[in-house]
N, C-alpha and C positions, 0 to 999 in steps of 0.2 A: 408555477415558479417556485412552487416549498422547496420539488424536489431538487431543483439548481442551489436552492439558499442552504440544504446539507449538505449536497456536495462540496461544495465551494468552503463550508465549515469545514469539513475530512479534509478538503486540500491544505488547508493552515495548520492544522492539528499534524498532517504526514508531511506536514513542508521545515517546522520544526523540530521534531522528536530528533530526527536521527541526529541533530546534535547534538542534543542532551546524551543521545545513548552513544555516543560517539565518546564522550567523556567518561560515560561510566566505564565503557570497556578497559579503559586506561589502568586497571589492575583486576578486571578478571576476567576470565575465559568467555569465549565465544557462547557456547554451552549453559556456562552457568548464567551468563545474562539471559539466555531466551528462557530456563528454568524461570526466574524472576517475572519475566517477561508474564508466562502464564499465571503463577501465582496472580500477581499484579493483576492483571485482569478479571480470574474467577473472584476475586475478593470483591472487587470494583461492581461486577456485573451482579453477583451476590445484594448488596448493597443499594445499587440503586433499584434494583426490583424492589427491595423493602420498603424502599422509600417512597416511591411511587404504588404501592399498594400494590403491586402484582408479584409476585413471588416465582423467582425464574424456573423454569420446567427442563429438564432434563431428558434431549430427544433420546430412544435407542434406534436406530436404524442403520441399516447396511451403508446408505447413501453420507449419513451424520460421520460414520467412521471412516469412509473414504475422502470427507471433508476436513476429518483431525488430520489425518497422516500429510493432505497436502499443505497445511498450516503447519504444521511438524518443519517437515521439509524447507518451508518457505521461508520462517524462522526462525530455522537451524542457520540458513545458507546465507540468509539478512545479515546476522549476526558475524558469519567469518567476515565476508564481504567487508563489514564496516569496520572490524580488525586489519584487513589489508588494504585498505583505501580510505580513500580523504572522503569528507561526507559532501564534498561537490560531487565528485566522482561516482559514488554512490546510488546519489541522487540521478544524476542526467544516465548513468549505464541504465537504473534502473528505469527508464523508458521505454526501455523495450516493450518493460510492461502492455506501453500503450498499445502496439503490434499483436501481442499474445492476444489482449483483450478482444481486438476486435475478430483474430483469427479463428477466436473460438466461440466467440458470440457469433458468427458466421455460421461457421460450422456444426456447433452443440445445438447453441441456441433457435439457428434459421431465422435473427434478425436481419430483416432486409436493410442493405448501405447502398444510397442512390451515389449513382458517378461522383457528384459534386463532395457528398462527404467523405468516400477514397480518394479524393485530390487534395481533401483539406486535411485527408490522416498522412499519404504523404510528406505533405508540406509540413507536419508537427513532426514529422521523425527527421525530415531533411533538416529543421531547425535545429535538434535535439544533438542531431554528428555535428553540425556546424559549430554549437553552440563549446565541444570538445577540440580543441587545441591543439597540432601536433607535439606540442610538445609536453601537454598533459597524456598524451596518446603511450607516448614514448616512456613514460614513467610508470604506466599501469602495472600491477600486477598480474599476470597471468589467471594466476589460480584467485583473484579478486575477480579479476572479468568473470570470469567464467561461474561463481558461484552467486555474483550477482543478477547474470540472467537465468541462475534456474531460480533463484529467490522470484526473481520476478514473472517468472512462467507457472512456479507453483503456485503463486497468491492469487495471478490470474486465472486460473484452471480453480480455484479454492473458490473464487468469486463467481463464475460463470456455475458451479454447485449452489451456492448462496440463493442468488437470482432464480433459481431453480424451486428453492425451497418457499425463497418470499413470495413466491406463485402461490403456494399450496396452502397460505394464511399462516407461517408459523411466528412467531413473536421475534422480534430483531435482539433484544435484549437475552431471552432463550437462548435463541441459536448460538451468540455469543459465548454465553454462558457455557453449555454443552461441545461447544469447539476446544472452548479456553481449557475445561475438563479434563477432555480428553487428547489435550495436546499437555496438560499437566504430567498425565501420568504416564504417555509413552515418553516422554525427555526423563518422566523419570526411572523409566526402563531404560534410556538411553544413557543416563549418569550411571547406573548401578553397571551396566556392561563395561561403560567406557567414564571411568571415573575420574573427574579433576580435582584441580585443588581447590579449596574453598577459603584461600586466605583473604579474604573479602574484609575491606572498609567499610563504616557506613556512609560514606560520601558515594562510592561506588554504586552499591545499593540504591542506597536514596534518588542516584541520577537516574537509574535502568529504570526502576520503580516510576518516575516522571514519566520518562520517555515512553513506557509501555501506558500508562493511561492517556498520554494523548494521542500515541500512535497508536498502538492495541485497542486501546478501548474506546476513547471520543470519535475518535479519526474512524474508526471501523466499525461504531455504532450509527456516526453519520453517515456514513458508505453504506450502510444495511437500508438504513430509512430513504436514501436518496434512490437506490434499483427499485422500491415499491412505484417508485413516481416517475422516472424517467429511466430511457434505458440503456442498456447497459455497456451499449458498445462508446453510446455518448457519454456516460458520465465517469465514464474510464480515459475517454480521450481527454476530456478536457482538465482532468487530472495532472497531464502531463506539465501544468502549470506547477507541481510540488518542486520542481529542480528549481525553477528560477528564484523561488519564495528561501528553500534552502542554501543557494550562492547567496544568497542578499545577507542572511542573517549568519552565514558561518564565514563571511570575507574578514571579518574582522580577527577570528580565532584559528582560520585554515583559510591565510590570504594567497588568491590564483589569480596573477595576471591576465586582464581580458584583452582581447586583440579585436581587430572590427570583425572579423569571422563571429568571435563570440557573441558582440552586439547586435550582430545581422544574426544571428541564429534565432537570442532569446527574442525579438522584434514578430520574427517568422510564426515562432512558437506560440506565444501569446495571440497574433494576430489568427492563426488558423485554429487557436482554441475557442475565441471568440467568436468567428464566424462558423464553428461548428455549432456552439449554440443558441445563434440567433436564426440557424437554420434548421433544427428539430422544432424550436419554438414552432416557429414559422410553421412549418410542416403539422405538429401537434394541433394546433390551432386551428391550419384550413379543417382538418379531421375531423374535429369538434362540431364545427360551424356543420359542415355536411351531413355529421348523423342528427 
């Protein structure tokens, strides 16, 4: 049960950041907030290794580099995304996520999904459109949709690498670390090509700086330790709980009228997140008992 009790910590941690960084954007650039963004974390991941007496290690591999660029990617495209969309919006597009995840945990991975948990990832995406509104449909962005599912395809293709790597014993803290690195210093091959402006607050700041330690860093260091323990396509699905956490806590500041469509959606959502993990439980369990 540890690895459900991280997950479920990442789901709070990624359920409210994007409001935090939702405010910070409010005077600077897409860009310079994910520059922030890594800062923020390599300091953080720096930091708590010393703390904890392990000292973060810096991986080099072909595989670690192919892991920056789609973290690059991911939170480049995070970043417009939440410039041209409300952070409900944001939030529920970005469930596709939950789709990528298991697509490729499928496919990459060769985790086996018994019938009953393709009915219950279904029934979370069926939630997830229901839970979106025609008439928030009709307000979208174009170029928001669209950058927020490659946001969300490139973090899940980033994680399905992750999971890969936490097979092979490497430190969650680490890998962290050596992501943040070198997703530091291609954004910052990506400012010096394509330069912005820097007239940055320290409110601004101060907000992305939040928002990247609980999303960047807590949220994704509990998402590290939670794939060691349970896997991957479940604890991505049951994820898909961050929209509802994020409608609750951003109504007050980016208020969306709910219709019963929405309430039968978020009901759906929740209810087929729960009975996805009381049924790996279940499953993990008999497993045990038999070997």
């Amino acid at each position: 049960m540890k690895g459900y009790g991280y997950n479920i910590a990442s789901i709070l941690m990624m359920g409210v950041g994007p409001l935090i960084a939702k405010f910070g954007l409010q005077t600077i650039s897409a860009s310079a907030a994910a520059f922030i963004n890594a800062c923020t974390i390599v300091i953080a991941s720096f930091i708590w290794g010393m703390l904890r007496k392990e000292p973060v290690k810096f991986y080099v591999s072909k595989d670690m580099t192919l892991l920056s660029v789609c973290n690059v990617l991911g939170v480049l495209f995070m970043y417009v995304s939440l410039s041209l969309l409300s952070p409900v919006q944001v939030g529920f597009l970005g469930r596709f996520y939950t789709v990528f995840a298991v697509l490729l945990s499928f496919v990459l991975l060769r985790e086996k999904i018994s019938k009953t948990e393709w009915m219950l990832v279904l029934l979370a995406v069926a939630g997830t459109f229901l839970f979106i509104t025609p008439k928030d449909s009709g307000s979208l962005s174009v170029a928001g949709v669209i950058c927020a599912l490659l946001y969300t395809f490139f973090f899940a293709l980033c994680n399905v690498l992750i999971k890969w790597r936490m097979e092979k014993g490497r430190n969650s803290n680490s890998i962290l670390f050596t992501n943040s690195l070198w997703t530091f210093f291609l954004l910052a091959l990506y400012l010096l090509i394509f330069p912005v402006s820097w007239q940055v607050s320290a409110q601004s700041v101060s907000l992305t700086a939040a928002a990247s330690l609980m999303t960047g860093f807590l949220g994704t260091l509990f998402l590290y330790e939670a794939l060691k323990r349970i896997r991957f396509s479940i604890a991505n699905i049951m994820r898909a709980a961050s929209p509802v956490i994020l409608a609750i806590v951003s109504y007050p500041f980016f208020p969306v009228p709910l219709t019963s469509l929405n309430i039968l959606g978020a009901v759906i959502l929740l209810a087929s997140i729960i009975l996805i993990g009381i049924t790996d439980y279940k499953k993990r369990r008999l497993k045990s008992l038999v070997e």
